[in-house]
Backbone as CSV, one residue per row, in Angstrom:
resi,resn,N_x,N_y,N_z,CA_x,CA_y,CA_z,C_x,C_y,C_z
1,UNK,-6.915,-25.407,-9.954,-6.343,-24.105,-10.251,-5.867,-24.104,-11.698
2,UNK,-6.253,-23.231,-12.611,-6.047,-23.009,-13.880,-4.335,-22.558,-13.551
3,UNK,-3.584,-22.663,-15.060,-2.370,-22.233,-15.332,-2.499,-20.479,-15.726
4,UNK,-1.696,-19.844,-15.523,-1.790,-18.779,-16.085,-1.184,-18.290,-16.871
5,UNK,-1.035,-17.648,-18.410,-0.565,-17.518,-19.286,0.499,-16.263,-18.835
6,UNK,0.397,-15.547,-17.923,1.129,-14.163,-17.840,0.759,-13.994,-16.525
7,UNK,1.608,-14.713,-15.613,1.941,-14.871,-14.205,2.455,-13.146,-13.300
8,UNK,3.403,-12.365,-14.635,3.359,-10.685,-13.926,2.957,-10.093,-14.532
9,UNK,1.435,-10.203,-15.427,0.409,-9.171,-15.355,-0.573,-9.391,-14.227
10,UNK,-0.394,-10.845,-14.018,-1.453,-11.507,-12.675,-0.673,-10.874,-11.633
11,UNK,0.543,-10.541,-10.995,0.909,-9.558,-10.154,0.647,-8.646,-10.235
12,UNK,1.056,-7.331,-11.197,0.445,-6.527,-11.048,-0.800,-6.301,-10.975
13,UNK,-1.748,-6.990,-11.455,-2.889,-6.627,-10.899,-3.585,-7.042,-9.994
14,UNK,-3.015,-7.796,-9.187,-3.637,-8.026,-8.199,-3.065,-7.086,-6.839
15,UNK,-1.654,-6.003,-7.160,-1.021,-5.184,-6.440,-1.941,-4.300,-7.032
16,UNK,-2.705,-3.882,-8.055,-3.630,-2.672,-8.264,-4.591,-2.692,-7.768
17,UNK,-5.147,-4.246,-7.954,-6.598,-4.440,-6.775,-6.251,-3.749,-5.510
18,UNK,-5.293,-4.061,-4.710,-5.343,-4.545,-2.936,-5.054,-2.933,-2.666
19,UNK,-3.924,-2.199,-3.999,-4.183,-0.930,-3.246,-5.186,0.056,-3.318
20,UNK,-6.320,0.425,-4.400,-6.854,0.884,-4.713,-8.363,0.360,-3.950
21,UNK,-8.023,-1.265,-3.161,-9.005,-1.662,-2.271,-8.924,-0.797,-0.924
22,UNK,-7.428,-0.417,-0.802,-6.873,-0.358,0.473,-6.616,-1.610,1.415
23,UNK,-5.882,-2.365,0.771,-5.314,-3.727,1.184,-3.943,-3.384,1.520
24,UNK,-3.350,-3.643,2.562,-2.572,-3.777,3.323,-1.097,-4.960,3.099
25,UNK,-2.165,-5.942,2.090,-1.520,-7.434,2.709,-1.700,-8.082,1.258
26,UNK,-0.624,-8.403,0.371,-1.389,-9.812,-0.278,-0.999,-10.579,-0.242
27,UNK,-1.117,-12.408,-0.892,-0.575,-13.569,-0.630,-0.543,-13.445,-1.718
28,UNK,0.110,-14.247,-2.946,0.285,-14.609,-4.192,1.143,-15.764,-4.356
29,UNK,0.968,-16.561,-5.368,2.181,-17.486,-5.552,3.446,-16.947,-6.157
30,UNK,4.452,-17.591,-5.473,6.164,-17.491,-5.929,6.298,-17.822,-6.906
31,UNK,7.433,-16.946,-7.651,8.051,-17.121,-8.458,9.217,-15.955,-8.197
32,UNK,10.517,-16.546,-8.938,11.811,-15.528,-9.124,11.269,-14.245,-9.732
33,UNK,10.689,-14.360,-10.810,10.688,-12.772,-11.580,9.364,-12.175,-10.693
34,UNK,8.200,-12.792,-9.925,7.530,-11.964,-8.964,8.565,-11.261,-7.610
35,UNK,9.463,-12.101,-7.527,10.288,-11.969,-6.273,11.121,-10.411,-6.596
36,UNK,11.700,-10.383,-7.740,12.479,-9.214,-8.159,11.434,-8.370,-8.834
37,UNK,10.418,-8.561,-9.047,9.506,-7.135,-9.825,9.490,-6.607,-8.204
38,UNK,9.042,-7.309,-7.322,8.794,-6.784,-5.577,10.023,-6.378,-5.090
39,UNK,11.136,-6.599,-5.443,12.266,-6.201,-5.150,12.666,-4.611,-5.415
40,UNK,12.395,-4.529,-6.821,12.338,-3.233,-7.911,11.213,-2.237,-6.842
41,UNK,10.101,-2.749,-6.576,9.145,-1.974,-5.880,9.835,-1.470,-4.593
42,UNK,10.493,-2.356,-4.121,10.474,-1.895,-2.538,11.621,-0.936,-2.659
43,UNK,12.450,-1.381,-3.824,13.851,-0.400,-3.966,13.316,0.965,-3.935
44,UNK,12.628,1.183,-4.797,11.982,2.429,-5.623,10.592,2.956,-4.590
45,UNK,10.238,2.455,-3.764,9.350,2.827,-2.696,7.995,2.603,-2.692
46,UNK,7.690,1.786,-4.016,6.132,1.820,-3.772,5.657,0.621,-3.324
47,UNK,6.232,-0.196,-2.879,5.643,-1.013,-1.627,6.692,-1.103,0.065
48,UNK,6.101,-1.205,0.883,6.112,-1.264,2.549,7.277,-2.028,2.288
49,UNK,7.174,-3.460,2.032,8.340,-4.799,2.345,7.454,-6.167,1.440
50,UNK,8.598,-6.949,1.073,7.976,-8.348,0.541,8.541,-9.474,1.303
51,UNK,7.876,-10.276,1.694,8.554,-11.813,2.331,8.380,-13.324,1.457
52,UNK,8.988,-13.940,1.536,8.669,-15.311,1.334,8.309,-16.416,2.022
53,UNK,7.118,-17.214,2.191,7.122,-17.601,2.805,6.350,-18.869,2.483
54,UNK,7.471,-20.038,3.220,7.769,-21.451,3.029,6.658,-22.357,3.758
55,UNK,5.638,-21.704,4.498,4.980,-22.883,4.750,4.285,-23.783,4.240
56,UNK,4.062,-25.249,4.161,3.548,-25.810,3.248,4.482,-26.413,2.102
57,UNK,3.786,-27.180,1.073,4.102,-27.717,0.078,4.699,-26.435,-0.996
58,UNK,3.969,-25.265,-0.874,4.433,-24.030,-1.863,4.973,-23.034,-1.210
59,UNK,5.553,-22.592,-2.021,5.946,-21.278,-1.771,5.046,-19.992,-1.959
60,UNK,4.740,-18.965,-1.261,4.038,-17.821,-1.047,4.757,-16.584,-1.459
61,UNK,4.824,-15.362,-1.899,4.637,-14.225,-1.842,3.961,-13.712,-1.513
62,UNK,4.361,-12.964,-0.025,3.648,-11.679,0.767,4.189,-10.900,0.715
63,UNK,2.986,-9.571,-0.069,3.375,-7.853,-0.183,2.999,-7.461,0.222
64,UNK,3.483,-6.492,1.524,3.151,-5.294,1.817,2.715,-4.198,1.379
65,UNK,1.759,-3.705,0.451,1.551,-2.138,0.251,1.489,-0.799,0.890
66,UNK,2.002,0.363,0.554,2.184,1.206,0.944,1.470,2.012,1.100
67,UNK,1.466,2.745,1.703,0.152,4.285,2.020,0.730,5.244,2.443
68,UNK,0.691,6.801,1.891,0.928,7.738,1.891,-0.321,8.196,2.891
69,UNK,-0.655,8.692,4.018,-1.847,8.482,4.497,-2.872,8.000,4.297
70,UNK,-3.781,8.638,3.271,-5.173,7.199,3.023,-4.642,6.811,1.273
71,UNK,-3.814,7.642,0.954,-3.310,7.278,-0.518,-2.642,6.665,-0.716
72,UNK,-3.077,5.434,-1.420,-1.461,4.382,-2.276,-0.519,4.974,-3.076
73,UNK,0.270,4.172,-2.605,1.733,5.035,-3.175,1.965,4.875,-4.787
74,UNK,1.225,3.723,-4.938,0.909,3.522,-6.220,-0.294,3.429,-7.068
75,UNK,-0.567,4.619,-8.072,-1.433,5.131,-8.352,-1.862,4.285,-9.660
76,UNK,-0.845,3.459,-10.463,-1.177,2.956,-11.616,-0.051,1.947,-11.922
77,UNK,-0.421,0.708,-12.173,0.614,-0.235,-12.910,0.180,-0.428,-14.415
78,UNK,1.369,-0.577,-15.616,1.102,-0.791,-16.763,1.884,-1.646,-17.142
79,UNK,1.448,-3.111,-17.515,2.102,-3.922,-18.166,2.114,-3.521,-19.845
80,UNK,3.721,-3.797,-20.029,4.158,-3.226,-21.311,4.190,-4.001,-22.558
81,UNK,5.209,-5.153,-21.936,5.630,-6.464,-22.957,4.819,-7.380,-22.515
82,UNK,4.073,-8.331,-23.283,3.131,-9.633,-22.984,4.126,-10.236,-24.111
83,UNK,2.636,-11.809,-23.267,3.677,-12.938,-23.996,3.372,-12.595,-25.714
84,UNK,1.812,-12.197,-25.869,1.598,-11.681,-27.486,2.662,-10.539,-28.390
85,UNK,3.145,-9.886,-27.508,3.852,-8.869,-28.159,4.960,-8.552,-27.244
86,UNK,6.165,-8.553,-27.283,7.443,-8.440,-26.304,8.307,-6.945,-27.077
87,UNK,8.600,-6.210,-26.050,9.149,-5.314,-26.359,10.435,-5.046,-25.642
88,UNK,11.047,-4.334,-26.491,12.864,-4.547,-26.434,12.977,-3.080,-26.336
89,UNK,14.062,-2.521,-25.427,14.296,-1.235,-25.570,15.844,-1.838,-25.503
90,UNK,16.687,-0.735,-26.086,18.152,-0.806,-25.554,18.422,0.672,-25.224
91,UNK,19.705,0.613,-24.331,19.974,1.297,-22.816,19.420,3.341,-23.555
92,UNK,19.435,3.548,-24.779,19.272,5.205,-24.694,17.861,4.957,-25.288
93,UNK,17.045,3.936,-25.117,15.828,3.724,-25.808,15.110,3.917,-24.648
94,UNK,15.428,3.967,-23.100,14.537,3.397,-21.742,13.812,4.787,-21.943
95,UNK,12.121,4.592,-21.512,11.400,5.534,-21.758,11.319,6.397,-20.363
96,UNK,10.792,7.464,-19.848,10.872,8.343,-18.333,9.469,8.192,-18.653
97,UNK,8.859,7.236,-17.440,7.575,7.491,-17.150,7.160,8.608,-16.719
98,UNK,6.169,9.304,-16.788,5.469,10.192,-16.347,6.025,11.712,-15.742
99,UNK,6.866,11.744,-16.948,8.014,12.579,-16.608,9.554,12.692,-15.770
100,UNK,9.568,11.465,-14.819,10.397,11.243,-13.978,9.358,10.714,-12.923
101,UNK,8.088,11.033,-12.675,7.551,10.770,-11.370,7.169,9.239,-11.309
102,UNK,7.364,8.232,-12.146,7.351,6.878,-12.005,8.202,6.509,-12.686
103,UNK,8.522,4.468,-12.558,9.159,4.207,-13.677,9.038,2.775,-14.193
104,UNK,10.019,2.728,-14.790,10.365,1.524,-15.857,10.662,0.547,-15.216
105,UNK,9.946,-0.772,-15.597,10.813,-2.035,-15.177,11.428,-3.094,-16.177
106,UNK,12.420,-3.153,-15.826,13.328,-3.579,-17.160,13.696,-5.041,-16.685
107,UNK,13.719,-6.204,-18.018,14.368,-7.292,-17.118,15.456,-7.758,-18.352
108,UNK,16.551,-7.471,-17.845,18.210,-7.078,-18.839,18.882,-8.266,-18.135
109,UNK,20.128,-8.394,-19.196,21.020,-9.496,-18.983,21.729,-9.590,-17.057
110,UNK,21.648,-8.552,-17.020,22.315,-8.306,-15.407,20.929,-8.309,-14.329
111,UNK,19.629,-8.868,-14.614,18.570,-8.989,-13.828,17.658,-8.069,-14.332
112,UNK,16.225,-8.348,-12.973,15.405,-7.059,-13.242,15.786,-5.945,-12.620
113,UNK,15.402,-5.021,-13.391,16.176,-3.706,-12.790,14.991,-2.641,-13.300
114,UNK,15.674,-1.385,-12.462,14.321,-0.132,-12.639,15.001,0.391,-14.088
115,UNK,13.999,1.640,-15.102,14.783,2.319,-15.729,15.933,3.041,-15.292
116,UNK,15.752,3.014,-14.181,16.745,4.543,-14.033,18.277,3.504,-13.814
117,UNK,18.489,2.630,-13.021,19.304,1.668,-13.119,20.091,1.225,-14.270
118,UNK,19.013,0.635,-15.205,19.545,-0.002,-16.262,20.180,1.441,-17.115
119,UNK,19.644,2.585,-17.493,20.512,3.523,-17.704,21.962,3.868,-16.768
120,UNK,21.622,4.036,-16.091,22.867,4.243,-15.305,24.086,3.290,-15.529
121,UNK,23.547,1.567,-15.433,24.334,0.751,-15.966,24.707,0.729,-17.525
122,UNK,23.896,1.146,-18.174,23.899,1.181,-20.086,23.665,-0.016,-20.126
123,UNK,22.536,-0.657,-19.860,21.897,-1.930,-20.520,20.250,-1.314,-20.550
124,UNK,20.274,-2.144,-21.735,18.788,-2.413,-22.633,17.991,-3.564,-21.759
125,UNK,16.913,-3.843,-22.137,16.287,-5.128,-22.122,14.435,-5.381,-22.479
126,UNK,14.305,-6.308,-21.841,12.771,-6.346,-22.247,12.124,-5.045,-21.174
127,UNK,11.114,-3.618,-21.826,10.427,-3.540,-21.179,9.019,-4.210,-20.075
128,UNK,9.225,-4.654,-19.016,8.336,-5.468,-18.638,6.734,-4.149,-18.219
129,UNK,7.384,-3.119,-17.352,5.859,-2.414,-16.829,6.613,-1.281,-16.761
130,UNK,5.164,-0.395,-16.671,5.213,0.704,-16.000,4.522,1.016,-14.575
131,UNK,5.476,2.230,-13.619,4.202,1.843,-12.605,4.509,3.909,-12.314
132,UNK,3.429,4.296,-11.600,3.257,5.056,-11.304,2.434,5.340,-10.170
């Protein structure tokens, strides 16, 4: 198994594959900041539920995706900041995706958090994605 240079663009897109497959289910490997980008999702509604799960030598991430009848609830993920270029917003800088109808994922001194959050709190941080 190769290393991967950008472990949550490899999440999100593999949450763009499974819904736009109409996948139900994915497995992925663990990590903390996959654990809270899925956290941010489930807060904000565009995935079903996430679990962890310990069997074995590794640790797993399983996501649930969501469906609006035959439609995913999530229509588009956009990774923002890479490891090539990192981007910084602070708290009156957070951008309104798609007018309000998606949003921001921010990962600020107090965790990852959605835009609308980290405004509410008045913290900045790295833009990580957009999702819609």
């Amino acid at each position: 198994m190769s290393a991967l240079t950008d472990p949550i663009a490899d999440f999100l897109t593999r949450l763009r594959n499974a819904s736009k497959a109409q996948k139900h289910e994915i497995t992925l490997p663990f990590s903390r900041m996959k654990n809270d980008l899925a956290r941010v999702l489930k807060q904000e509604g565009y995935i079903e539920d996430f679990a962890v799960e310990t069997e074995g030598p590794k640790q797993r991430l399983k996501v649930r995706t969501k469906f609006v009848g035959e439609t995913p609830a999530i229509t588009d993920l956009k990774r923002i900041s890479r490891p090539g270029l990192r981007r910084y917003v602070g708290a009156a800088e957070i951008p309104r995706v798609r007018g309000g109808n998606g949003i921001a994922i921010l990962s600020t001194p107090r965790g990852v958090l959605s835009g609308r959050e980290a405004r509410r709190q008045n913290v900045g941080g790295e833009l990580l994605a957009f999702v819609y």
